[in-house]
C-alpha positions in Angstrom: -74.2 5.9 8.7 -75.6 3.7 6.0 -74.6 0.0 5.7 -72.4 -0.6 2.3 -73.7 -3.9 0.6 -70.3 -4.1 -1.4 -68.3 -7.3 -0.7 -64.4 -7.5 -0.9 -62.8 -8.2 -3.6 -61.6 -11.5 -2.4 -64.9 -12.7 -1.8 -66.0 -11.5 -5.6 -62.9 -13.1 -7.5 -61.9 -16.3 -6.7 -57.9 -16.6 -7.3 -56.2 -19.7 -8.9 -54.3 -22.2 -6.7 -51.2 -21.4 -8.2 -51.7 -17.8 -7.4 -52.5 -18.7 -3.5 -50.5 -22.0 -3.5 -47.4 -19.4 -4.3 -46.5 -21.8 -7.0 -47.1 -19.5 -10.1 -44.2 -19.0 -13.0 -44.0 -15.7 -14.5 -42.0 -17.4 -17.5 -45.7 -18.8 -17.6 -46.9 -15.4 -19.2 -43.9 -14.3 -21.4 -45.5 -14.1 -24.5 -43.6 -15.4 -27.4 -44.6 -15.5 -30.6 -42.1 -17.5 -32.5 -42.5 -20.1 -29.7 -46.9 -20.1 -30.6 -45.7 -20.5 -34.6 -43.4 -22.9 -33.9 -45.2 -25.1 -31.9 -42.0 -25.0 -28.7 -41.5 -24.6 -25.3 -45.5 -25.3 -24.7 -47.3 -22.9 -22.1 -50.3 -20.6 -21.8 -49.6 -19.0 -25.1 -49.7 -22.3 -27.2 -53.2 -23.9 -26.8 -56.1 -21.8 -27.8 -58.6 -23.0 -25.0 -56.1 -21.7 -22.3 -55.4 -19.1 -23.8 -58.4 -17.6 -25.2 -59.9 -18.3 -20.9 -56.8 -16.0 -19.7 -57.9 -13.6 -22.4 -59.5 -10.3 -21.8 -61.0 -9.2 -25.4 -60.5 -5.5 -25.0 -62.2 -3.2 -27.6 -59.1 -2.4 -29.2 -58.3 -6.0 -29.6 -61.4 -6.8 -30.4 -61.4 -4.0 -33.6 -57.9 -5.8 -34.6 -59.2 -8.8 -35.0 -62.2 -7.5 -36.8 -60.2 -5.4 -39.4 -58.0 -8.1 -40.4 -59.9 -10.6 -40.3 -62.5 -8.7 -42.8 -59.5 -8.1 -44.9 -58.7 -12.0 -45.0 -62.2 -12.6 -45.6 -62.1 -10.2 -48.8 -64.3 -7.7 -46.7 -62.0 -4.9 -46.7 -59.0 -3.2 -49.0 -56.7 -1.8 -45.8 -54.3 -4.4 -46.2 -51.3 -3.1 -43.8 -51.3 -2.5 -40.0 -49.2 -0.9 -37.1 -49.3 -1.6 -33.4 -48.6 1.3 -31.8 -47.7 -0.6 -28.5 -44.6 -0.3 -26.0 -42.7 -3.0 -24.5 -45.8 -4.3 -21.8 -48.3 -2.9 -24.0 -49.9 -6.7 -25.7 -48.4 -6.2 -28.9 -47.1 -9.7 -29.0 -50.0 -11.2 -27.2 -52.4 -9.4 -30.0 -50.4 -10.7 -32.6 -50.5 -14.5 -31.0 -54.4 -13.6 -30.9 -54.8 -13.3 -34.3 -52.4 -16.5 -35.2 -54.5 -18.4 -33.1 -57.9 -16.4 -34.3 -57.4 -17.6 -38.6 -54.6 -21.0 -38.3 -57.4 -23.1 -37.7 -60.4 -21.4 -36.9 -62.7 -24.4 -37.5 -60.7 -26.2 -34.1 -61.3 -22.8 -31.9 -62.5 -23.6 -28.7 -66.2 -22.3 -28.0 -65.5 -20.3 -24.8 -66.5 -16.8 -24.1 -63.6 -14.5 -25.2 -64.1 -16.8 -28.5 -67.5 -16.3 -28.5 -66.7 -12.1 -28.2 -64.6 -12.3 -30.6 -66.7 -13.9 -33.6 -69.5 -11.5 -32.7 -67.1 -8.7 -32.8 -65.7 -10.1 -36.6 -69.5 -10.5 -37.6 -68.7 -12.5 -40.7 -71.2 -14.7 -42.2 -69.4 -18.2 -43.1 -67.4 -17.6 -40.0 -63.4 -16.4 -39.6 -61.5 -17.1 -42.3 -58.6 -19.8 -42.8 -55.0 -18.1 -43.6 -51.7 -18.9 -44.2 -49.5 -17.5 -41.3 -45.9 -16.2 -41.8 -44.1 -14.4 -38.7 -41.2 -13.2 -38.3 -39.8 -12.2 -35.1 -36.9 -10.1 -35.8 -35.1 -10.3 -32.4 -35.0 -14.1 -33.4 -33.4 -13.5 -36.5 -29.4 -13.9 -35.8 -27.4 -11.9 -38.0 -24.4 -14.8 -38.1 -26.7 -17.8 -37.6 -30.2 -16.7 -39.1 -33.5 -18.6 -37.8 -35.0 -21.4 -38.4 -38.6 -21.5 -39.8 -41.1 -24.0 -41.0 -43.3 -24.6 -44.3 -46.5 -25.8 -44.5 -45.5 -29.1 -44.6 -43.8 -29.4 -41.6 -40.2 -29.1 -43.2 -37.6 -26.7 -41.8 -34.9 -24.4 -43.2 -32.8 -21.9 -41.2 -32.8 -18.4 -43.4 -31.1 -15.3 -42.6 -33.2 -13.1 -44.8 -36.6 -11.8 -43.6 -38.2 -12.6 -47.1 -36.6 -15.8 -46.7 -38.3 -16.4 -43.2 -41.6 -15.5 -45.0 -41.5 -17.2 -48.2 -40.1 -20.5 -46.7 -43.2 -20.2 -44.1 -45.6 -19.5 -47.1 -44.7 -22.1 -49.7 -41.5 -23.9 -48.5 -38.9 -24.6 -51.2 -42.0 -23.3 -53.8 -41.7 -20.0 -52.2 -37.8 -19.7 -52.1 -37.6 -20.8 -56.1 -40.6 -17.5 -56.4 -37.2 -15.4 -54.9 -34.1 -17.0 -56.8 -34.3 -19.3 -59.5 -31.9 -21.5 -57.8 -33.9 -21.8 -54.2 -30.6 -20.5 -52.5 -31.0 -17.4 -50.4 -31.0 -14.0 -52.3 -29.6 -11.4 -50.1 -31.2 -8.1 -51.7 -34.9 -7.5 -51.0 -37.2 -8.8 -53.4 -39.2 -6.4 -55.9 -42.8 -5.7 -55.6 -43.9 -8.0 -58.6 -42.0 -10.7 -56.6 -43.7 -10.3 -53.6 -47.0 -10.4 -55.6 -46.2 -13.9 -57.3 -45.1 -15.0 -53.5 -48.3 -14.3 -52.1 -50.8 -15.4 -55.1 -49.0 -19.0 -54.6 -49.5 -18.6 -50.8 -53.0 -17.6 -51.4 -53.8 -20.8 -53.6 -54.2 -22.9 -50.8 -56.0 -20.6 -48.5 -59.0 -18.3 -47.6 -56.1 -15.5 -47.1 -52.7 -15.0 -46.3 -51.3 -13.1 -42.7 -47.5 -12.1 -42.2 -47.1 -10.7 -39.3 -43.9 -8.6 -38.1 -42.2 -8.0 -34.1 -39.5 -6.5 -33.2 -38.3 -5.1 -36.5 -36.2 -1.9 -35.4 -34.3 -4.3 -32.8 -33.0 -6.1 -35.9 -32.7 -3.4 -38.5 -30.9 -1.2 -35.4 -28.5 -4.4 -34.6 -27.7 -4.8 -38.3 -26.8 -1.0 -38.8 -24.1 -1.1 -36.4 -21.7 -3.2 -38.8 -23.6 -2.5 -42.4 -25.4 1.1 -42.6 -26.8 -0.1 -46.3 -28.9 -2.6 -44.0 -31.4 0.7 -43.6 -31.4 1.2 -47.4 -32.1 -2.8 -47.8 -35.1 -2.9 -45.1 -36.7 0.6 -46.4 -36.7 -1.3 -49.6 -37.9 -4.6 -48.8 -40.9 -2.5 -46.5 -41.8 -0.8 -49.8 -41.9 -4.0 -52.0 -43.8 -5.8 -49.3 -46.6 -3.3 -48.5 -46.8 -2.8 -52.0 -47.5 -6.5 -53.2 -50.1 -7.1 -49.6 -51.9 -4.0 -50.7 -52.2 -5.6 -54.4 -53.3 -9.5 -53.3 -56.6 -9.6 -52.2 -57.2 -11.4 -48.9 -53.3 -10.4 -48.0 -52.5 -8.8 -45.0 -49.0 -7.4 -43.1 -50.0 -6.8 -38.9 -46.6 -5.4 -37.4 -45.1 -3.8 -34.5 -41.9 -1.6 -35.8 -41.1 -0.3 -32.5 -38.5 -2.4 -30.3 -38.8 -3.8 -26.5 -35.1 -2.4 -25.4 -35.8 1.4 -25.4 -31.7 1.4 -25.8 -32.7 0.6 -29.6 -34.1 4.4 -29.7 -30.8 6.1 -29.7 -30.8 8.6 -32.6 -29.9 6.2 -35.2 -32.7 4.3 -34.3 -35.2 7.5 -34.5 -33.6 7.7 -38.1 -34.8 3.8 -38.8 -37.8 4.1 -37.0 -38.8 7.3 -39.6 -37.8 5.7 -42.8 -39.5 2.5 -42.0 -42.8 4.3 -40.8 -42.6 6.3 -44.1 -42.8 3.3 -45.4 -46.1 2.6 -43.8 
């Protein structure tokens, strides 16, 4: 019987000392992407180096970040984007890839999984710069809303998604764009509104990225005490994808499906339709 030359795996991969030490946190790896925007609760997520070293750029993720960041660059017109992922699937973690990826590209770390995925973008002056909005919409409290922060460093808590974006695009600027008197508005924003919105966001940057989780956790949760909240999110979807497609260098990455499979009852099938219509 012939001699097999392959080694054991534990002689080809050497693990970490937390690993064997027993001394690793799973909290650690919880990937969180209002945490990244916000700059809390540090851990792998937060600083590029680290995280980019623990990354693995799969094709898939790889493509991502090529197609938006073309369409940040001007390089393409497709504007809007789903993930298609399940809870455990890297649909946060791709979305804290492509925060990280166009924040501050000129400060990414030059470390392979970098290096894979600036080959992958193939763009000639390099990843473009963009102005990040997220919202997270199991952070958004229906009672309490969430707080977010402008450019400048200044926070606001908002209740309104449009709110959580235009505060995070242009700060007080941005929340005069949706009501003259910088107060919260509390119906969804037209399409020429949105447009106005995102040309100021774009002034000061290469392009402009909003980027959407957990959106049919919130618009299930607000259902349950004001069915019009369907009829309000269908209509700020509409406006929204609308006014990205319009701005050039604009683009909307999100991830309509929620983590708690509970959410997919049958009124949540209902939301989940109308909102992917809207897509």
């Amino acid at each position: 019987m012939a001699k097999t030359t392959t080694k054991p795996w534990h002689q080809v991969v050497q693990l970490r000392d937390d690993i064997t030490n027993q001394e690793l946190s799973q909290k650690q790896f919880a990937a969180d992407l209002y945490d990244v925007v916000m700059g809390r609760n540090p851990g792998v997520y937060h600083d590029a180096k680290e995280f980019f070293a623990l990354t693995y750029p799969t094709v898939k993720l790889r493509d991502l970040a090529r197609d938006v960041t073309h369409r940040l660059a001007g390089k393409s017109e497709k504007a809007v984007r789903q993930l298609h992922m399940t809870f455990g699937g890297g649909k946060t973690h791709s979305l804290i890839t492509l925060v990280h990826l166009v924040r501050d590209p000129a400060s990414l770390p030059d470390i392979p999984a970098v290096q894979q995925f600036k080959a992958h973008c193939a763009l000639e002056g390099g990843l473009p710069k963009a102005r990040v909005a997220a919202v997270v919409f199991d952070r958004l409290d229906a009672e309490k809303g969430v707080e977010v922060v402008a450019p400048d460093g200044s926070l606001a808590t908002v209740k309104m998604p449009w709110s959580a974006i235009a505060w995070q695009l242009a700060g007080s600027e941005g929340m005069k764009l949706l009501k003259d008197d910088g107060t919260e508005r509390t119906t969804p924003p037209a399409t020429g509104v949105m447009e106005d919105l995102l040309k100021l966001a774009h002034r000061d940057s290469d392009g402009v990225l909003i980027l959407f989780d957990e959106v049919l956790w919130f618009v299930r949760v607000m259902a349950d005490t004001d069915p019009r909240w369907i009829g309000r999110m269908r209509e700020f979807m509409h406006s929204l994808t609308q006014a990205v497609a319009k701005v050039p260098q604009c683009c909307l990455v999100a991830s309509l499906l929620a983590s708690d499979p509970g959410k997919m009852d049958e009124l949540g099938k209902q939301i989940s339709k109308e909102l992917y219509d809207e897509f």
